[in-house]
C-alpha positions as CSV (number, residue, x, y, z in Angstrom):
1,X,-175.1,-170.8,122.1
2,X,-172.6,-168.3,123.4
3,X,-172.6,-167.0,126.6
4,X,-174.2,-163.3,126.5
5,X,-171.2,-161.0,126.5
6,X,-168.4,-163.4,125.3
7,X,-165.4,-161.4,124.0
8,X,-163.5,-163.3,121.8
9,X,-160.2,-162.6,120.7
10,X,-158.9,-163.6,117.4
11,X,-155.1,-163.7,116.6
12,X,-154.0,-163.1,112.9
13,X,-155.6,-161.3,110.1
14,X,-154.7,-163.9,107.1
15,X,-157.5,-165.9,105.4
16,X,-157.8,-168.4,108.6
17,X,-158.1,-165.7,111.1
18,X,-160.7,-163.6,109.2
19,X,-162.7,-166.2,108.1
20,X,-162.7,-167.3,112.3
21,X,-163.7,-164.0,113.3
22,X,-166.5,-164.0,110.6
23,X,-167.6,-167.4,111.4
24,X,-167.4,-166.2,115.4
25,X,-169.6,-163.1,114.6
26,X,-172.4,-164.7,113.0
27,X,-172.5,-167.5,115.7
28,X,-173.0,-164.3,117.8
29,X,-169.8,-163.9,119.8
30,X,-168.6,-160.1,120.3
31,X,-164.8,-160.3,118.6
32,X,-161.6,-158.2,118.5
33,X,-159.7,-159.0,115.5
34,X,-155.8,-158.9,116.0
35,X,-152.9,-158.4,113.3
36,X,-149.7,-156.4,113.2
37,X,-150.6,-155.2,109.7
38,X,-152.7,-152.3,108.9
39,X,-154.4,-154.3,106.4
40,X,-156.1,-157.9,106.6
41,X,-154.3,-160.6,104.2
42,X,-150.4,-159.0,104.2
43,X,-148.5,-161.9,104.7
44,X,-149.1,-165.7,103.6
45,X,-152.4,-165.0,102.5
46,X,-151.4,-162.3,100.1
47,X,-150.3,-164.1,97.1
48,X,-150.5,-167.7,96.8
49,X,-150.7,-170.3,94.3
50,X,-154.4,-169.3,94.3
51,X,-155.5,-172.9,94.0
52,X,-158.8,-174.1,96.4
53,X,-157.6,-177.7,95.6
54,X,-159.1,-180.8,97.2
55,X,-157.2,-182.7,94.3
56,X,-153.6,-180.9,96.2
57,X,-154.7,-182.9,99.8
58,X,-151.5,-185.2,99.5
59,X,-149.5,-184.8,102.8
60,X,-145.5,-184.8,102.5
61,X,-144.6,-187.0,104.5
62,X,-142.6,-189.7,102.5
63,X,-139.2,-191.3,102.6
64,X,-139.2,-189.9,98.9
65,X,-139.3,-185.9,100.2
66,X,-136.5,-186.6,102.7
67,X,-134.2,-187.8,99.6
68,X,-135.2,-185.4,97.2
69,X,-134.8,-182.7,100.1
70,X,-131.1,-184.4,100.9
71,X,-130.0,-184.6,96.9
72,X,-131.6,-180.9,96.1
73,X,-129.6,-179.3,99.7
74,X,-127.1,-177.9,97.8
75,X,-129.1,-176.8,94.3
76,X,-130.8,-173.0,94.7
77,X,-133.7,-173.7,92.4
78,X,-134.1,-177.2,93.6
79,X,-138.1,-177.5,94.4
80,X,-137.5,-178.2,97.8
81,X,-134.7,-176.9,99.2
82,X,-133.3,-177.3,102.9
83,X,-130.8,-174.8,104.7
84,X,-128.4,-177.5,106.4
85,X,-127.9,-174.7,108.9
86,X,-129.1,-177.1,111.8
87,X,-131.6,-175.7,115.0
88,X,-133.4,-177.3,118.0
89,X,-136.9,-176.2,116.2
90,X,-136.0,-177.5,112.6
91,X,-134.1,-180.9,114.0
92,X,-137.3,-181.4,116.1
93,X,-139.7,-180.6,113.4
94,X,-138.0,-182.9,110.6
95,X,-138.2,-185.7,113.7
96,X,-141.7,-185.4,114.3
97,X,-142.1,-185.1,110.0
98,X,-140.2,-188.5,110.2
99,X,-142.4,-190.2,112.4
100,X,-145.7,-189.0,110.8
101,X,-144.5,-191.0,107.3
102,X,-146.6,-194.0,108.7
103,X,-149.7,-191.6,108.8
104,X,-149.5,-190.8,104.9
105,X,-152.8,-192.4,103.7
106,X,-155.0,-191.2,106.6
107,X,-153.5,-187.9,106.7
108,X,-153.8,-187.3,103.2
109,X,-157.6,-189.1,102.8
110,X,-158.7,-186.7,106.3
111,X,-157.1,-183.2,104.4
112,X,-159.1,-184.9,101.0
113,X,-162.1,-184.6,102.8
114,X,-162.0,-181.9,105.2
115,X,-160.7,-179.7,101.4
116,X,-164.1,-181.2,99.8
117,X,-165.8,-179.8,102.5
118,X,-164.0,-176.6,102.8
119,X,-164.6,-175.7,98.8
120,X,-168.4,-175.3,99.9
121,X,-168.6,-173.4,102.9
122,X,-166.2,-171.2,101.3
123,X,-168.2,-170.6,98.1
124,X,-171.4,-169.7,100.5
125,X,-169.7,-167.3,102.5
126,X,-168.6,-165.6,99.1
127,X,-172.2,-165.6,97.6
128,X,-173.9,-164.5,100.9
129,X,-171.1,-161.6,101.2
130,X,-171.1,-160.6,97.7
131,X,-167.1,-161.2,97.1
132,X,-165.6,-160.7,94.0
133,X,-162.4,-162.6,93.8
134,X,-161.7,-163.5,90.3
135,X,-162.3,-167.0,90.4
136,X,-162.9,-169.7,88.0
137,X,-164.3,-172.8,88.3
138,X,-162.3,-174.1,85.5
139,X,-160.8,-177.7,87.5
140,X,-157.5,-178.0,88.4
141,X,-155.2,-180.0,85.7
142,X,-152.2,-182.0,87.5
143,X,-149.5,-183.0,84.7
144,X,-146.7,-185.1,84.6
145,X,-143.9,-185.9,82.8
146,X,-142.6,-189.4,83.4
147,X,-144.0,-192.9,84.0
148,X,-143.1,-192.9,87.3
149,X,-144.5,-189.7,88.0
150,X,-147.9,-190.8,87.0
151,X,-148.2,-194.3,88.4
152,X,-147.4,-192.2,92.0
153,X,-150.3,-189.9,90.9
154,X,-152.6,-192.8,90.7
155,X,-152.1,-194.1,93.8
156,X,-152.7,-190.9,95.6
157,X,-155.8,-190.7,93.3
158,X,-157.2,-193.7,95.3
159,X,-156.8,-192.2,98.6
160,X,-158.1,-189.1,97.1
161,X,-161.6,-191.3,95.9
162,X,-161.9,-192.8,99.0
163,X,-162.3,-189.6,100.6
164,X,-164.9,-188.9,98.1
165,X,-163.0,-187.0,95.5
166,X,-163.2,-187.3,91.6
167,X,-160.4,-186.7,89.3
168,X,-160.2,-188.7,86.3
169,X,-156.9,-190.0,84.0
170,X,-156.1,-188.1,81.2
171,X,-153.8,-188.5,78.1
172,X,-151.2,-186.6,76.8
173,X,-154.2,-185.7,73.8
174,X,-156.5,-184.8,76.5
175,X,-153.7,-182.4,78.3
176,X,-153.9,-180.1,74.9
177,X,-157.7,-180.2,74.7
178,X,-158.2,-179.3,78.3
179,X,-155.7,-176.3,78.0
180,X,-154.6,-175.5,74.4
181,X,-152.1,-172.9,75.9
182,X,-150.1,-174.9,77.8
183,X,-147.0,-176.3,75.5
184,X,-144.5,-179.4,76.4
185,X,-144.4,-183.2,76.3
186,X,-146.5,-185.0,79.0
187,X,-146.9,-188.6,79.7
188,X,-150.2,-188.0,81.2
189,X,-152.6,-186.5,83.8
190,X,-155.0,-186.2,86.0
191,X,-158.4,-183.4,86.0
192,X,-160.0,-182.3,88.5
193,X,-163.5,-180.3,87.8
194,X,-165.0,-179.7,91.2
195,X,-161.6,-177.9,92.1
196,X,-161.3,-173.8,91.7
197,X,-159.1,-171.0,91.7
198,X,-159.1,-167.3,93.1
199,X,-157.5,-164.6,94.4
200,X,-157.3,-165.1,98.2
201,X,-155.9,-161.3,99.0
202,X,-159.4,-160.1,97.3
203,X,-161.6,-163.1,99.2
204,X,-160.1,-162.1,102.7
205,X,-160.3,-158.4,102.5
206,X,-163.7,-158.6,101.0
207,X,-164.7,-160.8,104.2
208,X,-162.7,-158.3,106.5
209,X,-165.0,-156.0,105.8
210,X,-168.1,-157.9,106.3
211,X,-166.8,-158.8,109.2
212,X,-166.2,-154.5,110.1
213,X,-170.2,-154.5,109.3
214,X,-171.0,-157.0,111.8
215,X,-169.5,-155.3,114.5
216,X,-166.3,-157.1,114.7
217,X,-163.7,-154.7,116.8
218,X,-160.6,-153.9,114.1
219,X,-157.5,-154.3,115.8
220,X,-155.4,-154.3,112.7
221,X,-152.2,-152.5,112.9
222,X,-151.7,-153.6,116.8
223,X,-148.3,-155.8,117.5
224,X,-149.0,-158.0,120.4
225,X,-146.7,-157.8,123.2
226,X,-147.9,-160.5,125.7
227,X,-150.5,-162.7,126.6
228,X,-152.0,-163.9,129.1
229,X,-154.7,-167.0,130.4
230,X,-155.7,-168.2,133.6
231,X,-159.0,-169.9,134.4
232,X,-161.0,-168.1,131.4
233,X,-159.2,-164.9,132.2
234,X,-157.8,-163.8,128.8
235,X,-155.5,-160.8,129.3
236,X,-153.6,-159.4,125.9
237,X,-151.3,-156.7,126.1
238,X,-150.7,-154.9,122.9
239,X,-149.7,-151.4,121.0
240,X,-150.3,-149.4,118.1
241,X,-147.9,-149.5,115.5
242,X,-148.2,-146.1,113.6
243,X,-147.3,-145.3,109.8
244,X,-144.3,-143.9,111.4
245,X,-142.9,-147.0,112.7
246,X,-142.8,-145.6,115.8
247,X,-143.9,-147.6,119.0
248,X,-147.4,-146.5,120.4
249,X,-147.6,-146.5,124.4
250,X,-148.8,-150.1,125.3
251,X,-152.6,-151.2,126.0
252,X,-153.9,-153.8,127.3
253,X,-157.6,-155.4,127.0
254,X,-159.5,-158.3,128.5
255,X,-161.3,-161.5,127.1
256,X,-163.2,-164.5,127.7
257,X,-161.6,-166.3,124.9
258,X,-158.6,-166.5,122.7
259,X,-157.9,-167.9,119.4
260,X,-154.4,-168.4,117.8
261,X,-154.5,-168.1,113.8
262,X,-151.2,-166.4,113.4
263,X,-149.5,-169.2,111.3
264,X,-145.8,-169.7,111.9
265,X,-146.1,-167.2,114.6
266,X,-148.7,-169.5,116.4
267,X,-145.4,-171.7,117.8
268,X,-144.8,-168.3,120.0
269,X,-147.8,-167.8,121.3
270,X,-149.1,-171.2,122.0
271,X,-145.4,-171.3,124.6
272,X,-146.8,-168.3,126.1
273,X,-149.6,-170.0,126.6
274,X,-148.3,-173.1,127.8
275,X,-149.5,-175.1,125.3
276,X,-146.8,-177.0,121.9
277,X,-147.9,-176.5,118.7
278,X,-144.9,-177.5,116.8
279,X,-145.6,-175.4,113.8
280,X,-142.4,-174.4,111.2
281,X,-142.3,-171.9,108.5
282,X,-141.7,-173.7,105.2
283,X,-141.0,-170.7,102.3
284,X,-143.0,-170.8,99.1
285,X,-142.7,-167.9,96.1
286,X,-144.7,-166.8,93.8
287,X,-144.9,-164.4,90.4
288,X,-148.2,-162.3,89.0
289,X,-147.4,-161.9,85.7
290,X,-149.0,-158.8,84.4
291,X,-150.4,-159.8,80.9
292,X,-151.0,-156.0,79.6
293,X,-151.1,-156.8,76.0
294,X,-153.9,-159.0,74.2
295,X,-151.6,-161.5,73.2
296,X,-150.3,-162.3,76.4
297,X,-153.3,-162.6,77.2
298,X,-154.2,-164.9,75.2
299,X,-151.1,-167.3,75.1
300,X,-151.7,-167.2,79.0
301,X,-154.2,-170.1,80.3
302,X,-157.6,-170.3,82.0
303,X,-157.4,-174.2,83.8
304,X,-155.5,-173.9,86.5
305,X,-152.0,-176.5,86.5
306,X,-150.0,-178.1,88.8
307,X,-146.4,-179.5,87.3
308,X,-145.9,-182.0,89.9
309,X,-142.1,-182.4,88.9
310,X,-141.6,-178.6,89.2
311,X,-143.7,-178.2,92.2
312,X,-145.0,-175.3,90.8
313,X,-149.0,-174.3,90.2
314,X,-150.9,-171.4,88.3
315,X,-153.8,-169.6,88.6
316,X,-155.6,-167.3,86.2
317,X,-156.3,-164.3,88.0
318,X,-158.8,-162.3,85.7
319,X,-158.3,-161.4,82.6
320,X,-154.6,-159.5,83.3
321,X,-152.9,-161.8,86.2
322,X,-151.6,-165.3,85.9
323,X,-149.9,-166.4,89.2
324,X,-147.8,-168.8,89.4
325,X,-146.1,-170.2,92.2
326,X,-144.3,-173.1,94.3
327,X,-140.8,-174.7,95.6
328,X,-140.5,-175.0,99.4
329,X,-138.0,-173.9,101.4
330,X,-136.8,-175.2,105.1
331,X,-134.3,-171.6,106.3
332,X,-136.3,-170.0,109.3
333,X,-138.4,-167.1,109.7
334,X,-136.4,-165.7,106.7
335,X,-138.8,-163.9,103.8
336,X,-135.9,-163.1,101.9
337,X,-137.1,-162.9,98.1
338,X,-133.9,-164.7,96.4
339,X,-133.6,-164.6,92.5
340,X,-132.1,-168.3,92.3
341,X,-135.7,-169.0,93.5
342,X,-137.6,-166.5,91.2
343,X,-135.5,-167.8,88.2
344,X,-136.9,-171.2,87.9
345,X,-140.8,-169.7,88.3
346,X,-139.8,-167.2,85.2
347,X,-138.2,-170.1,83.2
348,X,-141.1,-172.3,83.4
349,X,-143.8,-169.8,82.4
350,X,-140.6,-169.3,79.0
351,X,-140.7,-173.1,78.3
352,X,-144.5,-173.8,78.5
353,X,-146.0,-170.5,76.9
354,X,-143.1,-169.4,75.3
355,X,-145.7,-166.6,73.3
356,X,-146.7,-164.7,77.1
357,X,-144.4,-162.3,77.8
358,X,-143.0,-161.9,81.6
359,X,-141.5,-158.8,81.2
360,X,-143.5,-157.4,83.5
361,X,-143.9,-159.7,86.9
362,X,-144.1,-159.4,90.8
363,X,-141.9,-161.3,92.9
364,X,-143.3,-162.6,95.9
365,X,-142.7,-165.2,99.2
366,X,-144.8,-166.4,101.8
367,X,-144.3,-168.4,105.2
368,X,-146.6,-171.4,105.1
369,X,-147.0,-172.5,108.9
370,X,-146.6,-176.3,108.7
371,X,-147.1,-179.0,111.5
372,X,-144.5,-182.3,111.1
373,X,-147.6,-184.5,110.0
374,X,-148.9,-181.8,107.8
375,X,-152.6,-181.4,109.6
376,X,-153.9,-178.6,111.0
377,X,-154.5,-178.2,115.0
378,X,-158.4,-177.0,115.4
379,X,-157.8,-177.8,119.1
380,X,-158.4,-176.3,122.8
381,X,-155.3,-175.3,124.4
382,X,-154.7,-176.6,127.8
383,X,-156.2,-173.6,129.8
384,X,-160.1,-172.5,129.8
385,X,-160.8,-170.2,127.4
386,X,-157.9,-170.7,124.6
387,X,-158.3,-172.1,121.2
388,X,-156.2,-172.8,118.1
389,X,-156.9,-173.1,114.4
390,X,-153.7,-173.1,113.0
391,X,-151.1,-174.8,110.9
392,X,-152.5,-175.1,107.7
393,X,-149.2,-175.5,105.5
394,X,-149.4,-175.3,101.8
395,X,-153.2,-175.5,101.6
396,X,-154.7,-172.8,104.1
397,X,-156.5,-171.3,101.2
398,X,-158.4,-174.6,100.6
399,X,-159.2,-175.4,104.2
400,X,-159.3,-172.4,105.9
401,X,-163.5,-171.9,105.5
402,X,-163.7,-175.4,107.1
403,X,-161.6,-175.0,110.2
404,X,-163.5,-171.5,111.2
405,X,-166.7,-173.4,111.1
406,X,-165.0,-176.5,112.8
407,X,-163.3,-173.8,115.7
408,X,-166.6,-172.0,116.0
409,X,-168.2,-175.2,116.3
410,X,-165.7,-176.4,119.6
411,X,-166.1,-172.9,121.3
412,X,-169.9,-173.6,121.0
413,X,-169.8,-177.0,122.0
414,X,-167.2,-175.7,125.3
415,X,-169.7,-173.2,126.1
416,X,-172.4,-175.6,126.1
417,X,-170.7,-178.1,127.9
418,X,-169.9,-175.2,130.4
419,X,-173.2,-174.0,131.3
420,X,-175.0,-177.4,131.2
C-alpha cells in the first residue's frame, strides 16, 4: 500500500502517461500529471494507426530490416526509410538494434503476451470509465502479397501461439469474405479476432478526465525545465507556458516519486537523472480520411488491415474516419510532415478502394520512442524514488494499459519493501 501522503509525479500526458497516473490514483497515490501541451494526447498518441494489436507483437530486429533500411536509404516513400546523416545517438542506437537481432523470438513472444494482456485491462478501464472511443472489435486482417511474405508470416504466427495468441491462415477467397471492400490480388493471410481498433486521442482524453475527477493535480500546459532526485527527494522545476507563447516565471514543486512517460523525450530526462534509457524517435504518418458522402462510406472498410509489404495499417474510426497509417522513419527529433511520405498512404487507399474518395484527408506524423531491442523499460531508475515506463515504439497503444498496472505494481511493491 502507498505510503500516506505519497506525491507522485507523472511525466507525459500521452496514452502511457495518463493511463499511469490513472492507474497511480486508484492504487491511492496523490499525483501531479505533467505535459507541455495544454491538452492530454497531442503528440504520438494523437493519431495512430489505431490498432490494439497483439497479432502486431513482432519486434524488428532482423538482418532483413537492416537491408531493406540500406536498399530503401535513398527512396522517399520507401516504408522504412533512414536519414544517412550519421549521429553518436543514432550510430549507438542501430548498434544496440544490432545486437538485440539474437533476441527476436523472445522479444517478440514477451511483447505477444504482455499485448494479450494489455487488450483486457484496457477494455475494463474503458467500461468502468464509460469511454467512448469508436472502437470495433472487428479482428485485425494481416495480408500479403507474395509467397515469401506469407511463409515469414507463419513463422511469426508460431511465436505469436506460443505466447498464447490465435490467428488463423486464410486464403486469398477468405481475404474478400472477411472484408469485401478491400480490392487487390493477395496470396494469402492471416485473421486475428481477439484484436481491436479505436481511437486512442478519444480513449486518453476521456481517461484524462477521470483521472481530473479523482483528484489527480493537472499540470498540462507546464514545460519542464529541470529535475531533480536525491535519496527520495524529488525536486521538478517547471513553468507555465501561456496561449501567448510567452514564458511564465519558473516554479518549482516537490515529490516523493517520479515517473518518466515522455517517450522520445524520456532519453533526456532519464541523463538528468543519471540513469540510460537509450530510447530513439522513429517517425510514423498517418491520414484520416474524412468519408462525408454515403458512398465513401461504404466503399471504406470495417476489419481493420495491415499490408505487411506496405507497412501500412487502417482503422475504421466511426462511421466518417478511416485512418490509415505507417512507414518508419530514422531523421531525429524532426516532425516534419513531408508529401513524398503522405503520397504513398493516399496511393494505397486509390489502389485498394479505388470507389472512397480522399479528397478530403488530414495529414499527420508522430515520434514513436523506440528502445534498440524494441521492449519497453517498466524499470526503477538508479536513485530512490524514480521510475520509468517508457519506450513503447510502434505499439504504445496496445501495451500502454499493461505497463501502468505493471509500474503501479513496482512502486507498490518498492514501498512495501521500504516499510517492511
Amino acid at each position: 500500500m502507498p505510503s500516506i501522503g505519497d506525491r507522485v509525479a507523472v511525466i507525459g500526458g500521452g496514452v502511457t502517461g495518463v493511463t499511469t497516473a490513472y492507474k497511480l490514483a486508484k492504487a491511492g497515490y496523490r499525483v501531479s500529471l505533467f505535459d507541455k501541451h495544454p491538452y492530454p494526447a497531442m503528440e504520438t498518441s494523437f493519431a495512430n494507426g489505431g490498432q490494439l494489436s497483439a497479432s502486431n507483437a513482432e519486434v524488428w530486429n532482423s538482418w532483413s530490416t537492416i537491408g531493406k533500411g540500406l536498399r530503401w536509404m535513398l527512396t522517399p516513400g520507401a516504408p522504412l526509410l533512414v536519414n544517412p546523416y550519421p549521429s553518436w545517438h543514432k550510430l549507438s542506437w542501430m548498434a544496440e538494434f544490432i545486437a538485440a537481432i539474437p533476441t527476436y523470438e523472445r522479444s517478440t513472444e514477451a511483447t505477444a503476451r504482455l499485448a494479450i494482456a494489455a487488450r483486457g485491462v484496457l477494455q475494463a478501464m474503458a467500461a468502468e470509465e464509460n469511454i467512448a472511443f469508436d472502437c470495433e472489435t472487428r479482428g485485425i486482417l494481416h495480408v500479403y502479397q507474395t509467397r515469401a511474405e506469407f511463409e515469414h508470416a507463419a513463422r511469426v504466427t508460431e511465436i505469436l501461439r506460443r505466447a498464447g495468441l490465435g490467428r488463423r491462415e486464410v486464403s486469398p477467397a477468405e481475404i474478400r469474405d472477411i472484408e469485401p471492400a478491400l480490392k487487390g490480388d493477395f496470396y494469402g493471410g492471416f485473421f486475428t479476432e481477439s484484436d481491436f481498433t479505436g481511437d486512442i486521442h478519444k480513449f486518453t482524453n476521456g481517461l484524462a478526465a477521470s483521472c481530473w475527477r479523482l483528484g489527480v493535480e493537472n499540470r498540462l500546459g507546464c514545460e519542464i525545465e529541470w529535475i531533480y532526485a536525491d535519496k527520495g527527494d524529488i525536486r521538478i522545476r517547471f513553468r507555465h507556458l501561456a496561449d501567448t507563447e510567452e514564458f511564465e516565471p519558473l516554479e518549482q514543486a516537490s515529490f516523493d516519486k517520479v515517473v518518466v512517460c515522455a517517450g522520445v523525450c524520456s532519453r533526456r530526462l532519464a541523463r538528468e537523472l543519471g540513469d540510460r534509457i537509450n530510447v530513439y524517435p522513429v517517425k510514423g504518418y498517418s491520414i484520416t480520411v474524412q468519408l462525408t458522402e454515403r458512398i465513401d462510406q461504404e466503399a471504406a472498410p470495417w476489419v481493420s488491415l495491415l499490408d505487411d509489404d506496405a507497412k501500412i495499417v487502417t482503422s475504421r474510426l466511426g462511421v466518417d474516419r478511416f485512418r490509415v497509417a505507417g512507414t518508419a522513419e530514422f531523421n531525429g527529433f524532426n516532425r516534419d510532415i513531408r508529401s513524398a511520405r503522405i503520397e504513398p498512404l493516399v496511393a494505397w487507399c486509390r489502389s485498394h478502394f479505388p470507389d472512397m474518395s480522399t479528397r478530403q484527408y488530414m495529414s499527420w506524423s508522430g515520434l514513436r520512442p523506440m528502445m534498440p531491442d524494441m521492449m519497453p523499460r517498466v524499470i526503477a531508475g538508479r536513485r530512490p524514488g524514480v521510475f520509468y515506463n517508457t519506450g513503447h515504439g510502434h505499439l504504445g497503444w496496445t501495451l500502454s494499459a499493461v505497463t501502468a498496472e505493471m509500474v503501479t505494481s513496482l512502486i507498490s511493491r518498492t514501498d512495501a519493501a521500504q516499510n517492511a
